[in-house]
Backbone bond lengths (Angstrom), bond angles and torsions (degrees), N, CA, C in turn:
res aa  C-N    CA-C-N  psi(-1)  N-CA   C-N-CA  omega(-1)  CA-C   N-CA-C  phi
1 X - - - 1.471 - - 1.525 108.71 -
2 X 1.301 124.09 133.04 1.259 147.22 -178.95 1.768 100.10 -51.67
3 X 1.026 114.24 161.76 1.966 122.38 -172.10 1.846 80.83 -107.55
4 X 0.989 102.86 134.97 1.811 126.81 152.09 1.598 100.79 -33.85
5 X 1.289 100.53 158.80 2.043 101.42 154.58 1.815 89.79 -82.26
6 X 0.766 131.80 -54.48 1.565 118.96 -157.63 2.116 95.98 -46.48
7 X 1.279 110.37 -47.87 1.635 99.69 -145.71 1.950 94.12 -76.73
8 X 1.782 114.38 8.79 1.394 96.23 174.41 1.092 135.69 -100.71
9 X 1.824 92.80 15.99 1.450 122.21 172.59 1.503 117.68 -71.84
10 X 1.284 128.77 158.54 1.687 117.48 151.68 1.871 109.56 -60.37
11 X 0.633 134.03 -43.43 1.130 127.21 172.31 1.960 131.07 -138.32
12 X 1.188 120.59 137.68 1.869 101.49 -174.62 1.074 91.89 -39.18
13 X 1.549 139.20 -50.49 1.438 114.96 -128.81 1.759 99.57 -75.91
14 X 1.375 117.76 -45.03 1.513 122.80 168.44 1.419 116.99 -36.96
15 X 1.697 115.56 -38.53 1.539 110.56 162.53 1.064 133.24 -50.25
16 X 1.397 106.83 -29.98 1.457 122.52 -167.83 1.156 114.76 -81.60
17 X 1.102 81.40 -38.96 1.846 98.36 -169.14 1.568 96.46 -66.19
18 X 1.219 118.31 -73.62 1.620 107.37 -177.13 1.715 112.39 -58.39
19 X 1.397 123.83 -36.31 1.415 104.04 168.40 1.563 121.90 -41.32
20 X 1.203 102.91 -66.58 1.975 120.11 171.25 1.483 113.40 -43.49
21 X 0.964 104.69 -20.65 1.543 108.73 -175.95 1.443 95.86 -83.51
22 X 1.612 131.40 -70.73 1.727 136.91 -156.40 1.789 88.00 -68.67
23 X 1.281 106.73 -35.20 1.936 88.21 172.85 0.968 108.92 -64.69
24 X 1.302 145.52 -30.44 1.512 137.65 -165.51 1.680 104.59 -75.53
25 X 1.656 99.24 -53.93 0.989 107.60 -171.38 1.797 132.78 -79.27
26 X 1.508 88.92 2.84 1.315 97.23 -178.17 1.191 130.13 -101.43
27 X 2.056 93.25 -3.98 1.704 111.19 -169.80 1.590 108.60 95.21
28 X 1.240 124.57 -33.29 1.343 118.74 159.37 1.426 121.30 1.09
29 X 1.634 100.70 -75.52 1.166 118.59 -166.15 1.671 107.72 -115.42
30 X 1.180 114.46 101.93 1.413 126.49 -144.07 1.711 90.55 -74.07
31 X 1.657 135.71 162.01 1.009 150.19 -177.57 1.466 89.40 -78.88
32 X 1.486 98.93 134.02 1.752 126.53 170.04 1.343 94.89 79.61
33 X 1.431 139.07 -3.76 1.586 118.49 167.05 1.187 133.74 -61.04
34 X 1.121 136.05 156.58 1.282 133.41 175.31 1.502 122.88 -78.07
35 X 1.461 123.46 120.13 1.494 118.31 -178.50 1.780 108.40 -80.55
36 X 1.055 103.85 116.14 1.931 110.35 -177.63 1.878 90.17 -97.07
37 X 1.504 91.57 107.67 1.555 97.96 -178.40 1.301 133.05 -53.33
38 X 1.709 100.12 -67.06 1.381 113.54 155.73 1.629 114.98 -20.51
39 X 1.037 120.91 -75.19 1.286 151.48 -139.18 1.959 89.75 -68.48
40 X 1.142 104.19 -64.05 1.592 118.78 175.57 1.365 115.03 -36.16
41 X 1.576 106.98 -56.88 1.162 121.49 -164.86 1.252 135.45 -69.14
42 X 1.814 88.36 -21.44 1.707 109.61 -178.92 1.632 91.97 -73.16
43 X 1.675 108.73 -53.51 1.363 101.02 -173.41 1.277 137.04 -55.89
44 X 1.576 89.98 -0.08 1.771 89.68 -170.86 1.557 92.31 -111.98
45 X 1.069 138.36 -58.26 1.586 117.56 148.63 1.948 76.66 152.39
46 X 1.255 100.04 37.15 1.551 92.40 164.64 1.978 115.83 -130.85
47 X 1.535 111.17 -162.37 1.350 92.66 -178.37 1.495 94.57 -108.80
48 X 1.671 117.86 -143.49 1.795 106.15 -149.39 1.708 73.85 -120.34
49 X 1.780 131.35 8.45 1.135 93.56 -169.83 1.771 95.90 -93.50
50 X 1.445 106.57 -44.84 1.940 99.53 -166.42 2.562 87.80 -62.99
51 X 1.332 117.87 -1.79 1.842 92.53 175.17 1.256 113.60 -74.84
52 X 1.638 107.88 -29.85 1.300 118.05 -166.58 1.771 115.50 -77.86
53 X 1.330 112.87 -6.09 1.466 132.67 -136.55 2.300 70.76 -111.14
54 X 1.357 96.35 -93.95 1.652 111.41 145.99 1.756 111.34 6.47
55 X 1.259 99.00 -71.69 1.664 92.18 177.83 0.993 121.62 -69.34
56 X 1.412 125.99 -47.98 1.528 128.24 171.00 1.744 116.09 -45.98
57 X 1.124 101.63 -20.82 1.686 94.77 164.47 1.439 109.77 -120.89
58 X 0.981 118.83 3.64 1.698 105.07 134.01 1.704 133.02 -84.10
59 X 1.255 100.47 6.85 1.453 107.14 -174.54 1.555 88.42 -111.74
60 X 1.298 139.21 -35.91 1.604 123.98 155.40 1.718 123.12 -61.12
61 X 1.518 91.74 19.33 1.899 89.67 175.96 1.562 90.40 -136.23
62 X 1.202 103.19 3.79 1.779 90.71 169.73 1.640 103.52 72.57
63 X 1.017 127.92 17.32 1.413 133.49 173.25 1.715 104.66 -89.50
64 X 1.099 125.44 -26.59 1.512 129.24 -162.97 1.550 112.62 -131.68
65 X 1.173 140.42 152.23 1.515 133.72 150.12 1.622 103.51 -115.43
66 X 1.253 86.90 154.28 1.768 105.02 -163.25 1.772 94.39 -137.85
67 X 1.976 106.16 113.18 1.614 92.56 170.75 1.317 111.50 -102.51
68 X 1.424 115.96 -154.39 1.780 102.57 -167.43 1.529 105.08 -91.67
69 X 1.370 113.05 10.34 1.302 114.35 175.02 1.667 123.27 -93.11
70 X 1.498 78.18 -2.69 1.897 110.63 177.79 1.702 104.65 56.01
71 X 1.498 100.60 37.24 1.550 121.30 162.90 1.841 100.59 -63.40
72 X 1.089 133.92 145.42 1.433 125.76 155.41 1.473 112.66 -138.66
73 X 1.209 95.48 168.60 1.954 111.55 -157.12 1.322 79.44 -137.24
74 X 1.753 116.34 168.02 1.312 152.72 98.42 1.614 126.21 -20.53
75 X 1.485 135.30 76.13 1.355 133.56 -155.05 1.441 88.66 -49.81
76 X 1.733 116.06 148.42 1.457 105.67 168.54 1.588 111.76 -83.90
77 X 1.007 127.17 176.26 1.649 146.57 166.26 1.974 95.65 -52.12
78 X 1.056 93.61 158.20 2.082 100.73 -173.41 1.736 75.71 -145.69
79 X 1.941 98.90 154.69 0.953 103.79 155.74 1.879 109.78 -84.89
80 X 1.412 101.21 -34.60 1.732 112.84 169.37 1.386 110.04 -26.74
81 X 1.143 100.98 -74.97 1.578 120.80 -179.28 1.573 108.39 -41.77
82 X 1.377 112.04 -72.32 1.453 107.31 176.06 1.456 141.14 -24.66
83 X 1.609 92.00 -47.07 1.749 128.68 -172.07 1.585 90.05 -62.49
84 X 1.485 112.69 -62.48 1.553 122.65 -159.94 1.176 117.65 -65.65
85 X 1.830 131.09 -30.62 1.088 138.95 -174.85 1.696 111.88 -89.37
86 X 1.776 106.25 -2.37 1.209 105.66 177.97 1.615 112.31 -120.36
87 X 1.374 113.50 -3.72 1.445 123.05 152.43 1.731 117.86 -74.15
88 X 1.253 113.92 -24.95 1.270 136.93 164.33 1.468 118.29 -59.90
89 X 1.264 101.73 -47.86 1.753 107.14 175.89 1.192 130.01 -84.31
90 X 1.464 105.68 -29.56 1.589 113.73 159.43 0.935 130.49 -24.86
91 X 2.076 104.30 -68.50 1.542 108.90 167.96 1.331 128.65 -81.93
92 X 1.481 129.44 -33.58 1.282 128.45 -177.20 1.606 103.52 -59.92
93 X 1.280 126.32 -53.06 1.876 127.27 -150.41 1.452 99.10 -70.15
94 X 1.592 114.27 -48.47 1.770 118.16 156.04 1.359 116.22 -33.02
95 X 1.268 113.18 -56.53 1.502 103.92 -171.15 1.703 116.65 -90.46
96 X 1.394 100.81 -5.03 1.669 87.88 -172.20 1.695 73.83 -101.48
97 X 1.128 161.93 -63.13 1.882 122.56 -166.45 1.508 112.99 -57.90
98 X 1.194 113.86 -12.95 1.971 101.10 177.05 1.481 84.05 -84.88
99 X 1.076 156.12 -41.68 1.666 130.01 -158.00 1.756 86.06 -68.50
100 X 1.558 104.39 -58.69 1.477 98.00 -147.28 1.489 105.90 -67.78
101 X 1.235 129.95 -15.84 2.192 113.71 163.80 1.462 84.71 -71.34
102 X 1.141 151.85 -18.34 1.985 123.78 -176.54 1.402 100.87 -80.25
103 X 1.487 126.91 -25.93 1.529 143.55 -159.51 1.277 135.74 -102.10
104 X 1.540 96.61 -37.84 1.652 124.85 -170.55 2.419 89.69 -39.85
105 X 1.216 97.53 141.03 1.419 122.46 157.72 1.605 114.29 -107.24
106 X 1.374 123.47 156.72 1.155 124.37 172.50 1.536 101.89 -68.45
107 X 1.264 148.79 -21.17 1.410 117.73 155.05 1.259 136.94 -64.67
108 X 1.274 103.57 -24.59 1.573 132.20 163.99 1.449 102.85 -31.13
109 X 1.567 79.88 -80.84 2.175 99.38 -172.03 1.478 99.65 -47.01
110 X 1.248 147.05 -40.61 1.257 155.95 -177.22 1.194 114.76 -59.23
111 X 1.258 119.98 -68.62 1.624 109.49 158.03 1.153 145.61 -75.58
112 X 1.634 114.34 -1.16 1.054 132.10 143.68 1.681 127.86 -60.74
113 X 1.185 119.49 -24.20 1.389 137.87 173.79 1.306 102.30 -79.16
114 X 1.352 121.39 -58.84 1.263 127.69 -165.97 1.700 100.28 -68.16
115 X 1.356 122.68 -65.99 1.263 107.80 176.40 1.532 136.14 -43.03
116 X 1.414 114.46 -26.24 1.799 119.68 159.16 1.252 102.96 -54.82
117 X 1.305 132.04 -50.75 1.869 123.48 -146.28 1.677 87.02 -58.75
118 X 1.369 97.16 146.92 1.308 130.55 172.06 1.640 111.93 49.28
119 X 1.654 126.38 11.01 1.519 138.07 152.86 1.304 105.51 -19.88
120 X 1.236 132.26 125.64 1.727 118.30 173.41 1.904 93.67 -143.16
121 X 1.268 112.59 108.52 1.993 118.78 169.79 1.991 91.83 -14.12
122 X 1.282 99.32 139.96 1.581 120.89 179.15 1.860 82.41 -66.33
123 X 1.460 108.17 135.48 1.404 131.18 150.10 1.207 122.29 -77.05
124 X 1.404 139.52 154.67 1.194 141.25 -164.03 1.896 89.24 -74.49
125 X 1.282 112.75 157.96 1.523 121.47 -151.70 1.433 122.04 14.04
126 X 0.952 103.97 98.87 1.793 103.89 -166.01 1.272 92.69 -110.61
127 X 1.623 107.40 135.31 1.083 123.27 174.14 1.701 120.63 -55.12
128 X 1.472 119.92 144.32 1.587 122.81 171.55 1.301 108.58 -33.06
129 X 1.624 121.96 -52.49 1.940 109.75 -170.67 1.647 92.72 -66.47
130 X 1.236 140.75 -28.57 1.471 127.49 -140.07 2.076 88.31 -79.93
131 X 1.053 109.92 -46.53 1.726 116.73 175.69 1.311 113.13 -67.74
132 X 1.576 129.53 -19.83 1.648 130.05 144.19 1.076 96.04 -35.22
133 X 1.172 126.53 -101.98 1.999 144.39 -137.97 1.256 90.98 -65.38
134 X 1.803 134.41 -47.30 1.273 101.53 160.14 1.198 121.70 -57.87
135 X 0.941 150.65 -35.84 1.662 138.73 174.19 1.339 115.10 -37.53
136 X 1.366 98.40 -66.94 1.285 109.87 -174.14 1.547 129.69 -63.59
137 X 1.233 109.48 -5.25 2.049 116.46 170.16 1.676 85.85 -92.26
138 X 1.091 120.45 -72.77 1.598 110.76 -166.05 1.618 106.65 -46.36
139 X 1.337 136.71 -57.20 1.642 132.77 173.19 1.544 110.06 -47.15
140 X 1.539 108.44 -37.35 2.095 83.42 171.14 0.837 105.59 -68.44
141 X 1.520 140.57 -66.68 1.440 141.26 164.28 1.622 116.74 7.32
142 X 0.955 107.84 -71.04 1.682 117.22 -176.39 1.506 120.42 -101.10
143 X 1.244 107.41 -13.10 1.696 104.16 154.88 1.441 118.70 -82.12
144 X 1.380 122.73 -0.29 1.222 134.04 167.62 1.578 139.51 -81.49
145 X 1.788 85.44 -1.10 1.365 114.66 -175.32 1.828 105.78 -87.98
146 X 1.460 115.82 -23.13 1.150 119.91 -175.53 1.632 130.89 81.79
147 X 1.575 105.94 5.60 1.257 104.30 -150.76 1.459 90.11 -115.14
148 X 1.157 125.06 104.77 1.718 130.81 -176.18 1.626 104.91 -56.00
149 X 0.972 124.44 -61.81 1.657 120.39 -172.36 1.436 104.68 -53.21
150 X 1.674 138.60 -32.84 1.451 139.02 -168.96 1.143 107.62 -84.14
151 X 1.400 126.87 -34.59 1.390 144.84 177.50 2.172 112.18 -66.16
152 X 1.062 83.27 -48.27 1.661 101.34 -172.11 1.900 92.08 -67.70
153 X 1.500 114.41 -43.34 1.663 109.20 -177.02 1.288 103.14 -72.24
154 X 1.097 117.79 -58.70 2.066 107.69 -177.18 1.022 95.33 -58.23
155 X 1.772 157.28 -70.71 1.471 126.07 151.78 1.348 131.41 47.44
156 X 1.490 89.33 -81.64 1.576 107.36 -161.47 1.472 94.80 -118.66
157 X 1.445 141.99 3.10 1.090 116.14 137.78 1.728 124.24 -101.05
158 X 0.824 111.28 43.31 1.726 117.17 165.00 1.337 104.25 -86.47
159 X 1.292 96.42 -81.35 1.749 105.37 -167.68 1.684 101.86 -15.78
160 X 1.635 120.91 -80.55 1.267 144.54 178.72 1.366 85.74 -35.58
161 X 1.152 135.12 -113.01 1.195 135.87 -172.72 1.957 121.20 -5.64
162 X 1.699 114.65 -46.23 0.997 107.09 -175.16 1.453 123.00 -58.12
163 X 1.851 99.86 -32.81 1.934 114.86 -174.08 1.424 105.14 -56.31
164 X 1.472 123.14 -20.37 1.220 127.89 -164.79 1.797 118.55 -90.52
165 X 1.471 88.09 -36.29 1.512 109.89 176.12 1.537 108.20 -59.12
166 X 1.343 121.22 -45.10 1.869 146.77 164.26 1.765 104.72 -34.36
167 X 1.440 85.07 -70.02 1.566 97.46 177.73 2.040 122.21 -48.23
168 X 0.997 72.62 -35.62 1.999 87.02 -176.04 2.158 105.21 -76.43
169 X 1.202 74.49 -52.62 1.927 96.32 175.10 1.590 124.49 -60.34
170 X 1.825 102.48 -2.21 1.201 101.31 155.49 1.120 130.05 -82.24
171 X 1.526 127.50 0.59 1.395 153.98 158.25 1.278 127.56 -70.96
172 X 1.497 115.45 77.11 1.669 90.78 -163.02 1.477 111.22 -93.39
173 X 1.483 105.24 156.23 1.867 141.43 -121.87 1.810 81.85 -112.56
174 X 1.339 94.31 148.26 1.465 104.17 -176.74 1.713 79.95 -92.25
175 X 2.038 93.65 -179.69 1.271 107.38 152.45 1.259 144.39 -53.29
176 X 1.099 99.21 -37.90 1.692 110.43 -173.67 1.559 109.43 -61.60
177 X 1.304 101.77 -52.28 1.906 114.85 171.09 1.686 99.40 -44.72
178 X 1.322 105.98 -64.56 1.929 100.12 -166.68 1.660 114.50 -55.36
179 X 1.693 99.96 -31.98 1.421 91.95 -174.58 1.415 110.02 -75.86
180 X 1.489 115.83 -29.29 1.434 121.35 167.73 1.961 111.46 -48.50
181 X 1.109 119.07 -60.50 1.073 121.68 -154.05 1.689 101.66 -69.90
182 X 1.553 112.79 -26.65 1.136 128.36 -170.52 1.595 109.72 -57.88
183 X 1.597 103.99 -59.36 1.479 129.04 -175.10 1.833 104.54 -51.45
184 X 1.442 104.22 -48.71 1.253 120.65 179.59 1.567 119.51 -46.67
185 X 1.325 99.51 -43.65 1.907 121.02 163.93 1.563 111.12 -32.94
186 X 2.055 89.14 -74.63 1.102 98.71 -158.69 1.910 115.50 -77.21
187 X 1.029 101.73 -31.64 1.837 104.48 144.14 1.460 126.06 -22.90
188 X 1.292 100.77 -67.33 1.282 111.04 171.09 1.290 124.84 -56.89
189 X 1.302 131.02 -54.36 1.421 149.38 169.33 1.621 97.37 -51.62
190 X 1.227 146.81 -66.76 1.267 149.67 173.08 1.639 128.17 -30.25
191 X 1.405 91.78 -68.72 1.734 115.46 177.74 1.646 108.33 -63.49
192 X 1.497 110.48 -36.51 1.764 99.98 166.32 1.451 118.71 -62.04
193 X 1.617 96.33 -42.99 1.882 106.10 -158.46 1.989 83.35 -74.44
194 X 1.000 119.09 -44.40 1.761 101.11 170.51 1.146 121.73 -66.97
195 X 1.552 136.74 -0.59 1.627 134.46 167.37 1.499 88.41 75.52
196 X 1.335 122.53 46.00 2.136 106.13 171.21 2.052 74.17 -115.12
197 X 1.387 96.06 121.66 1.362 115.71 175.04 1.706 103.11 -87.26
198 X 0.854 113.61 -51.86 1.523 118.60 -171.08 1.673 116.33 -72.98
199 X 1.234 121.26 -35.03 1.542 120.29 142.97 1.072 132.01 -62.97
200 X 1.549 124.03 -36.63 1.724 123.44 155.55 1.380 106.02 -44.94
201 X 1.196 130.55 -71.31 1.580 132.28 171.41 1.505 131.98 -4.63
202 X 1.931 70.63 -81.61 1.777 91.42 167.57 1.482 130.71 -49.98
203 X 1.289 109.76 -44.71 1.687 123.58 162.69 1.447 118.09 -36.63
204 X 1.027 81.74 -68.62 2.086 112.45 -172.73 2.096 95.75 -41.54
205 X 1.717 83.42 -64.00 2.189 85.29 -177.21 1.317 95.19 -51.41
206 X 1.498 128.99 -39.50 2.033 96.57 -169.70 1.444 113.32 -80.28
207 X 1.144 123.42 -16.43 1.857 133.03 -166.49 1.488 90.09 -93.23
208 X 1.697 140.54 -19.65 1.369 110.15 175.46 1.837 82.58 -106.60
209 X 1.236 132.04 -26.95 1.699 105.95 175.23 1.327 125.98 -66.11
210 X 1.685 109.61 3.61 1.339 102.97 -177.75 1.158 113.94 -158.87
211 X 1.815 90.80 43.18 1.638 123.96 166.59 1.547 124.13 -62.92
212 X 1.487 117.26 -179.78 1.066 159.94 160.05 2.067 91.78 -49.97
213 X 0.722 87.59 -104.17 1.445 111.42 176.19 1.937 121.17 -36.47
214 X 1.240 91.69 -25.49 1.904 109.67 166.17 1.056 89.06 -60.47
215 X 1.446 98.70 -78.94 1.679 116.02 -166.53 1.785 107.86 -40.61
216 X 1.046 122.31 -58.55 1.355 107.43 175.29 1.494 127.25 -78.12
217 X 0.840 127.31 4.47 1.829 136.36 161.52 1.690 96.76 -67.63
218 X 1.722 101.30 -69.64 1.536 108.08 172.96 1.180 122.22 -33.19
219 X 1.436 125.25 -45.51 1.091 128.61 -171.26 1.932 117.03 -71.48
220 X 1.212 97.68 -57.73 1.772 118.19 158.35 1.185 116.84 -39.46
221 X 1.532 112.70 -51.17 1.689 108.40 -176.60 1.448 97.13 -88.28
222 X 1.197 148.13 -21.63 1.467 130.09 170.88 1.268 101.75 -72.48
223 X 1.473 164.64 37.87 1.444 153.12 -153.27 1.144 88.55 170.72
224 X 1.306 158.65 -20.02 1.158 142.56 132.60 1.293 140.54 -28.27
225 X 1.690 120.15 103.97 1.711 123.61 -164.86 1.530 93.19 -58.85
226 X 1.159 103.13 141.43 1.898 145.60 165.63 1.680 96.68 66.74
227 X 1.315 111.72 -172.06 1.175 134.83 -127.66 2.027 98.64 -77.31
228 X 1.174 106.24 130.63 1.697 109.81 -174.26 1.440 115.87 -71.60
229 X 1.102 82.92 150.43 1.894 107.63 -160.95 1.924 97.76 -72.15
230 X 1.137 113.67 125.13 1.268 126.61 177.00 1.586 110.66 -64.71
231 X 1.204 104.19 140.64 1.938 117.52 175.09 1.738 93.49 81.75
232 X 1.219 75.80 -158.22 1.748 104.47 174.64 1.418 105.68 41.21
233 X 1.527 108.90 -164.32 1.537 101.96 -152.59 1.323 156.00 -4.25
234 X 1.368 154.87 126.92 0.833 140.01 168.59 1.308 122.49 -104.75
235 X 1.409 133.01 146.39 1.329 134.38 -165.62 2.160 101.18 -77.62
236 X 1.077 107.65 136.91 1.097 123.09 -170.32 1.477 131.89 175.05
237 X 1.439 143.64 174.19 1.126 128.67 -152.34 1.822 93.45 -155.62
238 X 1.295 99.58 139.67 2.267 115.39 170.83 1.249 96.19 147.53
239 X 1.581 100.13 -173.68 1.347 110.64 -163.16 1.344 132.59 -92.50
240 X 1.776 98.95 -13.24 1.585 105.96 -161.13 1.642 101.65 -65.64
């Protein structure tokens, strides 16, 4: 008899955990919904103790809320949140491509190459793999910087960041934006693999000021009851 997907995990609960996660992140499980445990668990072909195990560390990534009735939700979207994860990116994504052109290794450049081939700007509802391969050009990018603690924070702000990218991507983007965001890529990919730190930089501030995630802060803080929160976001459109 064939092994489950759950038993080719180290543990269900690790199944879970990444199952619960690509539902979250895939739109599956829409922000502010209610997670019906039981119900999940059958579908995922495990029991409610390693889902429940699973949520609790999605509720330490801010992906989930958990009350003491060990009810759980889908955290909803914040304009707070938005604002913060994109004041956050400003400085970190700047500084992790200037380390990585001072840093880049020829495996670096290698998987950095490899992760562009076939890169295409997120389409309006883009499928879960299509926000993989984006993942994965921006993570060579900044794992190329070498610096474990900078790497481990963009990390853990992607995920958060991706629900937001969803939110913006219900807007669908002319050409001009994709070819923009496109060029912006390959900019990026270039100016590292040439070691120009200060043009990697510079790039990076316009692709997160005129992000995915701009665009949805903008969007949150314009639709937000009473009076709008000063600074931060700017309205704008891409993928980072």
């Amino acid at each position: 008899m064939g092994e489950s997907a759950a038993e080719l995990y180290t543990t269900k609960a690790d199944f879970a955990y990444l199952r619960v996660k690509e539902l979250i992140l895939s739109g599956a499980l829409l922000p502010g919904s209610v997670i019906a445990q039981a119900q999940l668990a059958r579908e995922i072909g495990i029991s409610t103790t390693p889902l429940r195990e699973a949520l609790r560390r999605l509720k330490s990534e801010g992906l989930v809320e958990l009350d003491a009735h060990r009810d759980a939700r889908v955290a909803p979207l914040a304009a707070e949140e938005a604002r913060d994860l994109l004041e956050l990116r400003r400085s970190l994504d700047p500084l992790a491509v200037a380390l990585a052109a001072e840093r880049r290794t020829k495996a670096d450049i290698v998987a950095m190459r490899a992760a562009h081939e076939g890169l295409q700007p997120l389409p309006g509802n883009p499928a879960y793999g299509q926000f993989v391969i984006h993942r994965t050009f921006h993570r060579a990018l900044y794992s190329a910087s070498h610096n474990d603690l900078l790497i481990q924070t963009l990390d853990g702000l992607w995920d958060k960041a991706d629900r937001y990218r969803r939110l913006a991507l219900e807007v669908e983007r002319d050409q001009a934006t994709r070819d923009s965001k496109a060029a912006q890529h390959e900019a990026l990919l270039e100016y590292v693999i040439a070691g120009d730190a200060e043009s990697a930089a510079a790039v990076m501030r316009e692709h997160i000021d005129t992000s995915l995630g701009a665009q949805a802060a903008w969007r949150l803080r314009k639709h937000q009851p009473g009076p709008a929160a000063s600074g931060g976001a700017v309205e704008g459109e891409g993928d980072a």
